[in-house]
SEMAR-226667 format. One record per residue: x, y, z of N, C-alpha, C in turn. Coordinates in steps of 0.05 Angstrom, whole numbers, padded with zeros to 5 digits, always signed. Example, Ala and Ser with C-alpha at 12.3 -4.5 7.8 and 13.67 -1.06 7.14 Angstrom:
! residues 2
+00264-00114+00156+00246-00090+00156+00264-00066+00156+00257-00045+00142+00273-00021+00143+00258+00001+00157
//
This chain:
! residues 103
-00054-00044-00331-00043-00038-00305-00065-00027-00287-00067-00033-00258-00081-00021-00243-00066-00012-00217-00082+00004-00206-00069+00017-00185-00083+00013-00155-00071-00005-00139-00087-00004-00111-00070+00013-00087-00091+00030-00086-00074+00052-00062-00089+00035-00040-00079+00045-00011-00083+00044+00015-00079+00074+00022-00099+00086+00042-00095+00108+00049-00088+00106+00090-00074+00115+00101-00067+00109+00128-00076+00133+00143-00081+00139+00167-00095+00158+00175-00083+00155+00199-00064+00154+00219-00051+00149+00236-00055+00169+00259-00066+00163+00283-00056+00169+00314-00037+00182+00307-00028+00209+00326+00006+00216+00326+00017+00197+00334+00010+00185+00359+00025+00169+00376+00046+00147+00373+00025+00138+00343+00035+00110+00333+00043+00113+00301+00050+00144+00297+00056+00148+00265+00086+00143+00264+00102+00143+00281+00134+00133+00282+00130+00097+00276+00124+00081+00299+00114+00058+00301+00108+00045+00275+00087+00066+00265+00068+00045+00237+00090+00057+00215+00094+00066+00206+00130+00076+00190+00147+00062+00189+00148+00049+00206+00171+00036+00212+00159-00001+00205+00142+00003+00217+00130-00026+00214+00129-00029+00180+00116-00012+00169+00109-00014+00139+00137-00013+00127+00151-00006+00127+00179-00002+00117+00195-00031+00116+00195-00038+00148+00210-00059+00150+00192-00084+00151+00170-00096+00153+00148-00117+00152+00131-00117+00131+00112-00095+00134+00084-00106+00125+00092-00092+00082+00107-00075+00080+00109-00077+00047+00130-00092+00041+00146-00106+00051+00167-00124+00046+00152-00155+00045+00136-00157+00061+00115-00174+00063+00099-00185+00031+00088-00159+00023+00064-00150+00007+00093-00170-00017+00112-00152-00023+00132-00154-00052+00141-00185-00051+00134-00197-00024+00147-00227-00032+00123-00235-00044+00099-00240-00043+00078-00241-00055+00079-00239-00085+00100-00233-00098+00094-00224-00132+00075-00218-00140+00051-00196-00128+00031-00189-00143+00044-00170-00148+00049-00154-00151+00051-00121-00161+00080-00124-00172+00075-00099-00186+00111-00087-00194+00124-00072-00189+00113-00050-00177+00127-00035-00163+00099-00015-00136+00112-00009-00120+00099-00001-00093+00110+00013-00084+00098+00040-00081+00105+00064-00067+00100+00069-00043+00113+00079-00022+00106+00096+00001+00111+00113+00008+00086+00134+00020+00084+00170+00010+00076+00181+00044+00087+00201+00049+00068+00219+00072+00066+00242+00055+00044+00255+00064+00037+00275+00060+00040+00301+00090+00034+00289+00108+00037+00299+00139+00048+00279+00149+00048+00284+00182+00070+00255+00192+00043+00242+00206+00017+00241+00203+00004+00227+00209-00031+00210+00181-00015+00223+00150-00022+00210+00140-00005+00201+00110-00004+00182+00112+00012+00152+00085-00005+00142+00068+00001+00133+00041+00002+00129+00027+00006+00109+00009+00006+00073+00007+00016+00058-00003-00002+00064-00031+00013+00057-00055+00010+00048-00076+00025+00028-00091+00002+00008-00098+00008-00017-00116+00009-00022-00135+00025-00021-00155+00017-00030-00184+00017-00052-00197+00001-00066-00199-00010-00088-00211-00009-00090-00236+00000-00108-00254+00008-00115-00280-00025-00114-00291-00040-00127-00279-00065-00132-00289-00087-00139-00273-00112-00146-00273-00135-00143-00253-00121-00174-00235-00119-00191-00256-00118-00221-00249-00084-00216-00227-00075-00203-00226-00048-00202-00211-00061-00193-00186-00081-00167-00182-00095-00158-00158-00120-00173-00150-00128-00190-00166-00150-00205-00147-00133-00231-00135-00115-00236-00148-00090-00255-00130-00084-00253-00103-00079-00232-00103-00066-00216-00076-00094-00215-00068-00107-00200-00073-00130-00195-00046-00148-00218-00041-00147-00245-00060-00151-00282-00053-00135-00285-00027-00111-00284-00043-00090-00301-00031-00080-00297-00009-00066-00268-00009-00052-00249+00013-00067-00239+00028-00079-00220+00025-00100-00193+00032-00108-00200+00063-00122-00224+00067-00130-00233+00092-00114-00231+00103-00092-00255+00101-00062-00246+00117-00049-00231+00123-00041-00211+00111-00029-00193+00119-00052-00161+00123-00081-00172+00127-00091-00149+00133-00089-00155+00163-00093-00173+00165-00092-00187+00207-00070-00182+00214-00043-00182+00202-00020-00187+00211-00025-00154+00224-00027-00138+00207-00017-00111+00204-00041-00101+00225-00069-00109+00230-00089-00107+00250-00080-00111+00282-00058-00134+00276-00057-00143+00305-00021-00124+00316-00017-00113+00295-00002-00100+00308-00007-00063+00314-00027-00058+00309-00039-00034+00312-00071-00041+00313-00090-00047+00333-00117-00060+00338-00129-00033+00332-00115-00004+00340-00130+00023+00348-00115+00047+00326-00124+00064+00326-00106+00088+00319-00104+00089+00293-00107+00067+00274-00108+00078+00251-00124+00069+00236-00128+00081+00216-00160+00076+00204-00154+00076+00168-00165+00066+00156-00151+00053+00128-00167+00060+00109-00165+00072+00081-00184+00069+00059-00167+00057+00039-00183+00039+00025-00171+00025+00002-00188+00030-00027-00173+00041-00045-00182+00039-00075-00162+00041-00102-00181+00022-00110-00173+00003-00136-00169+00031-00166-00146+00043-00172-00145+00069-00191-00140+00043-00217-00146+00051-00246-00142+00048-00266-00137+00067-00286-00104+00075-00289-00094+00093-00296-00109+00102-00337-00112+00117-00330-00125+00129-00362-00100+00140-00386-00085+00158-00367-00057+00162-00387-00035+00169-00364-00006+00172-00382+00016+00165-00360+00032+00192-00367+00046+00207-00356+00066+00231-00370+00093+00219-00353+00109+00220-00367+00138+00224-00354+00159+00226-00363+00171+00204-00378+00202+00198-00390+00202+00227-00425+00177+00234-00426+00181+00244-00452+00178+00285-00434+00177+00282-00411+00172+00306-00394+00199+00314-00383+00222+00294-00388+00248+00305-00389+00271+00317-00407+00258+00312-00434+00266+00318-00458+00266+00348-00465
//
């Protein structure tokens, strides 16, 4: 499994706007694509987000960023040209805690 975050850095102006866009377009977008298996979206403040991707395997995320990535990096460009500013990295999880953390 790998992990591709997006980090968002949002304008106030346009942190309602891009929320909303990502919600209803651009990760609805991403999941018709069948690369990943599941995809999270996080704020931390109301002007910085969070996507995370999880990818079954490398060959599932070099798919998407072949196939998709272009596309829907423009799509999502041309609807915000300014204001927000993006980091992208590729995590490869080392160990996992959870389902045995409720016991």
């Amino acid at each position: 499994m790998l992990l591709y975050e997006v980090t968002l850095h949002v304008d106030p102006a346009l942190a309602a706007a891009v929320e909303v866009h990502m919600r209803r377009e651009h990760i609805p977008d991403i999941v018709a694509t069948g690369c990943f298996q599941r995809i999270s979206f996080d704020r931390a403040v109301s002007t910085l987000y969070r996507t995370s991707y999880e990818a079954k395997d490398e060959a599932d995320l070099d798919r998407y960023l072949r196939q998709h990535a272009p596309r829907l990096r423009a799509a999502f460009q041309a609807h915000f040209p300014t204001g927000v500013t993006l980091t992208r990295e590729t995590w490869t999880p080392l160990e996992r805690w959870g389902d045995a953390l409720a016991r």
